[in-house]
C-alpha positions in Angstrom: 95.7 79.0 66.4 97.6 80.0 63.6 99.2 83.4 64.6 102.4 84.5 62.6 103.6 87.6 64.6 106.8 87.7 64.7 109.1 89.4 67.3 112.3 88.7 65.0 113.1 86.6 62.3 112.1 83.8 64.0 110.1 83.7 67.0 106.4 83.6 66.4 103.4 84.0 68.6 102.7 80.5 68.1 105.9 79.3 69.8 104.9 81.7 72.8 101.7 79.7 73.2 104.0 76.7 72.8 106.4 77.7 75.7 103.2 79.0 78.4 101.7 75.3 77.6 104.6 73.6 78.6 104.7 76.2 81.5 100.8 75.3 82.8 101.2 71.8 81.9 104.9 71.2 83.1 105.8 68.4 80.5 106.3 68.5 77.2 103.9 65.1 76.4 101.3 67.4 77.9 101.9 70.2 75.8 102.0 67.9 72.7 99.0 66.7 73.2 96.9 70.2 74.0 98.7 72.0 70.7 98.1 68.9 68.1 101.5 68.1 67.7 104.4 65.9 68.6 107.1 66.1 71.4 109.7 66.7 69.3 108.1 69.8 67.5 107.7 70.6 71.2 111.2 70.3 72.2 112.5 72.5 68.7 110.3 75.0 69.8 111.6 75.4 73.0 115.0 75.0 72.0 113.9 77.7 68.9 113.0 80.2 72.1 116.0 79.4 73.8 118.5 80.4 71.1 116.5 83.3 69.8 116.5 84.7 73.5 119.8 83.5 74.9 118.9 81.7 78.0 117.8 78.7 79.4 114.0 78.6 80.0 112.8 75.3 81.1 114.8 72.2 82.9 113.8 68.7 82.2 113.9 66.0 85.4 112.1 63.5 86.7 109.0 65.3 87.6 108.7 66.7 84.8 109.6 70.4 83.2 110.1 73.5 85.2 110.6 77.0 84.7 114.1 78.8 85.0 114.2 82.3 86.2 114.3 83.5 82.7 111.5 81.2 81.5 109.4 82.3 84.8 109.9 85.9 83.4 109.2 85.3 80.0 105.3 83.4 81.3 104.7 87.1 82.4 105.7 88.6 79.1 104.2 86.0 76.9 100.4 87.0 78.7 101.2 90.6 78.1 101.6 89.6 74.4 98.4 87.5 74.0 96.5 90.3 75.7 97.6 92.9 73.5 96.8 90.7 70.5 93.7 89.8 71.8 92.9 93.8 72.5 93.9 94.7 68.8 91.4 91.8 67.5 88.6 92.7 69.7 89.1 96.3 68.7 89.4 96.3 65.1 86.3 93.9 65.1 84.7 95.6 67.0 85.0 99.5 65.5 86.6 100.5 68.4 88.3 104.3 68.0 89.5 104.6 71.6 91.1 102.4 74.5 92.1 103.2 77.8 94.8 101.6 79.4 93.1 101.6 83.5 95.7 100.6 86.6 94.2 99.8 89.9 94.9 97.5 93.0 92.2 95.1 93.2 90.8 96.8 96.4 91.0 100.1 94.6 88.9 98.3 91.4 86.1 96.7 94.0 85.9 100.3 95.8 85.8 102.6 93.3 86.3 101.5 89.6 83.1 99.1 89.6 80.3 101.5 91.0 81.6 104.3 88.7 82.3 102.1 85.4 78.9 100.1 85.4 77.7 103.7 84.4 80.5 105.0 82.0 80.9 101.8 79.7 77.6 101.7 78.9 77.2 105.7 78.2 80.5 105.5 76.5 80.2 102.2 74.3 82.9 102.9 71.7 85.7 103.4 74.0 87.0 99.8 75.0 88.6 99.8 79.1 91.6 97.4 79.3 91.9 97.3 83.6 95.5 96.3 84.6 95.8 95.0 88.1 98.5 96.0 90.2 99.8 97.0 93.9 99.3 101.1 93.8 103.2 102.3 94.2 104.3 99.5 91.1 101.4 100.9 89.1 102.8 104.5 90.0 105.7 102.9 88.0 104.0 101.5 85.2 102.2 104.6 84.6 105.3 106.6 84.2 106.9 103.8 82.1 103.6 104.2 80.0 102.0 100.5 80.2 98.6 102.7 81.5 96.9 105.6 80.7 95.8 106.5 83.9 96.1 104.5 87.2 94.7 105.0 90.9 98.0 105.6 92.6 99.4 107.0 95.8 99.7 110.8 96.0 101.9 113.0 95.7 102.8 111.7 91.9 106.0 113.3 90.2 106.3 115.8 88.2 105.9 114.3 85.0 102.5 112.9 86.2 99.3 115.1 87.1 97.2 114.0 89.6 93.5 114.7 91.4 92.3 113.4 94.5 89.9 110.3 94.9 89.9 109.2 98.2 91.6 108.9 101.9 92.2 105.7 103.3 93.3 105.1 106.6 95.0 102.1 108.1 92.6 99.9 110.3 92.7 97.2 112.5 90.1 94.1 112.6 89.5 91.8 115.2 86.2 89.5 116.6 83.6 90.5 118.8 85.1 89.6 122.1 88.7 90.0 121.7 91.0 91.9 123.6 90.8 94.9 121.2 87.2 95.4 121.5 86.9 97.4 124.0 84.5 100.2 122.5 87.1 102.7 121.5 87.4 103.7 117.8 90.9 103.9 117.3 94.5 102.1 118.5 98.0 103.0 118.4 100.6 100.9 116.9 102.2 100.1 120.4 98.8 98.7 121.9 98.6 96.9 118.5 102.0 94.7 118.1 101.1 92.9 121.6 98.8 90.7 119.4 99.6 88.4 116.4 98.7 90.0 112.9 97.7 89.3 109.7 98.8 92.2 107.0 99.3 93.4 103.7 102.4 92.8 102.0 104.3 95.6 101.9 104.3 96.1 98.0 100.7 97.3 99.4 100.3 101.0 100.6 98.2 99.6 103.9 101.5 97.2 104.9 104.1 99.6 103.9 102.5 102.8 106.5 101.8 100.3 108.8 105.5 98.5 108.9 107.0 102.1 108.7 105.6 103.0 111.5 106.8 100.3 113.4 109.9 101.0 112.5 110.0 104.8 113.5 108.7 103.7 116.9 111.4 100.7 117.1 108.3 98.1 117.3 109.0 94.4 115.8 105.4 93.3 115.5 104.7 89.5 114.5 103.6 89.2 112.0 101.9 85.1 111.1 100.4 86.4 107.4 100.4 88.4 105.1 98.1 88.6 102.1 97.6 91.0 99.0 93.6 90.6 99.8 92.1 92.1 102.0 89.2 89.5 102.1 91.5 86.4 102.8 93.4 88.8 105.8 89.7 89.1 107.0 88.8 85.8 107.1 92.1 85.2 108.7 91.1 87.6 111.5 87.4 86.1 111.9 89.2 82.4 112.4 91.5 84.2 115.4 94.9 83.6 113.5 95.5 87.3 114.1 94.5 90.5 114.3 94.3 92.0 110.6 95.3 95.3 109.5 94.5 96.9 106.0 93.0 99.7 104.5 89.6 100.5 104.9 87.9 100.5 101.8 87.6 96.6 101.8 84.2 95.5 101.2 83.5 94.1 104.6 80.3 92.3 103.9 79.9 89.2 105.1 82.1 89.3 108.1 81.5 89.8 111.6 84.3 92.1 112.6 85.0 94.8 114.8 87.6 97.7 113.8 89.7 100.7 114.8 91.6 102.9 113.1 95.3 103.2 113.7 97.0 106.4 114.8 100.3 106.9 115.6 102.1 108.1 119.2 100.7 111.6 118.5 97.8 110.8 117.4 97.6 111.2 114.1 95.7 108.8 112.0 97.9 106.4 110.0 96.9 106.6 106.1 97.5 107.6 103.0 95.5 109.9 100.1 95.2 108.0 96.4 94.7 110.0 93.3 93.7 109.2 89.6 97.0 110.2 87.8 98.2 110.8 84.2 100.7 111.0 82.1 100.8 115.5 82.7 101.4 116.3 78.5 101.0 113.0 76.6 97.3 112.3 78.1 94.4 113.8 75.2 92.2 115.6 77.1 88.9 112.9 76.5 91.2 111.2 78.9 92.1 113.9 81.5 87.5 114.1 81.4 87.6 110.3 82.4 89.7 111.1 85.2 88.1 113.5 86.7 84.2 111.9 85.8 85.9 109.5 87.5 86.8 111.7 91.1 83.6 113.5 91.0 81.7 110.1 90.9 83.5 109.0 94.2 82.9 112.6 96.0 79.2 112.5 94.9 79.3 108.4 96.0 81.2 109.6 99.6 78.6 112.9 100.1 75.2 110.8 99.2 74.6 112.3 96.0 73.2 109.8 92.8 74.9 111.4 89.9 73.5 111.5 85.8 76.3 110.1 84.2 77.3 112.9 81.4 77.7 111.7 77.8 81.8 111.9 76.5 82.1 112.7 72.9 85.3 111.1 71.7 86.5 111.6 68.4 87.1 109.1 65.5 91.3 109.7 65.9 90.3 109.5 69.9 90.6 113.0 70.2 87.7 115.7 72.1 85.0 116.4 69.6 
């Protein structure tokens, strides 16, 4: 490619796609080869980086080049750059007037964003959906810091943010036909739960952090063998018997052969947590705020039975309401 952005006076995109192919390849021969160049122009541009961001990124040894915590960080950066420059091409070529910027865990995107935006993009064709993946509390974050224009996060939001409701997701427990657990009852406490091996979100993951909280109010130390960001791999996890898996229960179950109960806690109450489509409350235009809340009534029509006629959007050429 022959990119000239620059971030300064000297660092350009292209050495950026320099530095991640000596990242992937780990070795600077590598990265020679896949850019059409030599070593050396390899090494100047790393060395270039280097000086231009004041640390260290990558160590040479005997296996090869790896990644210093500054050049680890920088990968992230780097694929944030190249997406955003891949964005702007794609919409300018494209005669795109309007983007939005969507956060969502990937449970959250299987659940909820697919079903509802396999009708909007294709009522809504000049508005262009960038999806960034995260856990729901960081993208509560990165929402407020303003890297998305609306996110599926957990409610309540702050009060810069505004928020409506889209769902209720409770904490369950899965386990084979046959175990211990299946015993024909719908729900479980966390006491009766910690006797067994688990497999469990991490807690960066609203599932794993109301489950481990609990755990901790009641002074419970469960063990704990895996923990996973998917609920699919803690699934297959439970169905090999390494453990009995908790996470939330909007995970597309199909395909396994589990039984599951829903976790409550000493009193009874059911362990979970609400998640709401959120916004920034007075920098969001309004054609925005509508996708939000197209967005909620889709999953309440979705959760009472109701097929739903997608309504047309108008967005204006400036991305404002028409």
């Amino acid at each position: 490619m022959s990119d000239t952005f620059s971030a300064s006076g000297d660092l350009t995109f292209r050495d950026l796609q320099t530095f991640l192919s000596v990242a992937s390849t780990g070795s600077f021969r590598a990265a020679a080869q896949r850019m059409y160049t030599s070593q050396p122009a390899i090494s100047r541009t790393i060395a270039r980086l280097e000086r231009e961001l004041g640390a260290g990124l990558v160590e040479r040894g005997p296996r090869g080049a790896r990644l210093t915590p500054a050049g680890a960080a920088l990968v992230d950066h780097a694929h944030r750059i190249g997406s955003l420059l891949a964005t702007m091409r794609g919409d300018i070529a494209g005669g795109r007037r309007a983007r939005i910027r969507l956060g969502a865990a990937a449970t959250a995107a299987g659940s909820y964003l697919a079903p509802f935006l396999a009708e909007w993009i294709p009522a809504h064709p000049e508005v262009g959906i960038e999806v960034i993946e995260d856990g729901a509390l960081k993208l509560r974050e990165r929402l407020a810091d303003g890297e998305c224009d609306l996110a599926i996060v957990p409610l309540p939001v702050g009060e810069e943010l505004e928020a409506i409701p889209l769902a209720h997701l409770t904490v369950t427990a899965y386990f084979p036909s046959g175990h211990p657990l299946d015993t024909g009852a719908e729900t479980i406490t966390v006491d009766e739960l910690v006797r067994f091996p688990l497999v469990v979100n991490g807690t960066g993951f609203l599932a794993g952090r109301v489950f481990m909280q609990e755990c901790e109010a009641s002074g419970l130390f469960p063990r704990i063998v895996y923990r996973s960001n998917v609920g699919q791999t803690l699934a297959a996890l439970a169905e090999a018997g390494l453990g009995v898996a908790v996470f939330g229960d909007t995970v597309d179950m199909r395909g396994f052969d589990l039984r599951a109960r829903r976790l409550h806690d000493r009193e009874g109450r059911r362990l979970g947590f609400a998640l709401g489509v959120a916004w920034h409350r007075h920098d969001t235009p309004a054609w925005m705020r509508d996708f939000g809340f197209a967005l909620a009534q889709f999953q309440r029509n979705k959760a009472d039975g109701v097929t739903a006629v997608m309504p047309r959007q108008g967005v204006g050429q400036d991305g404002g309401d028409v």
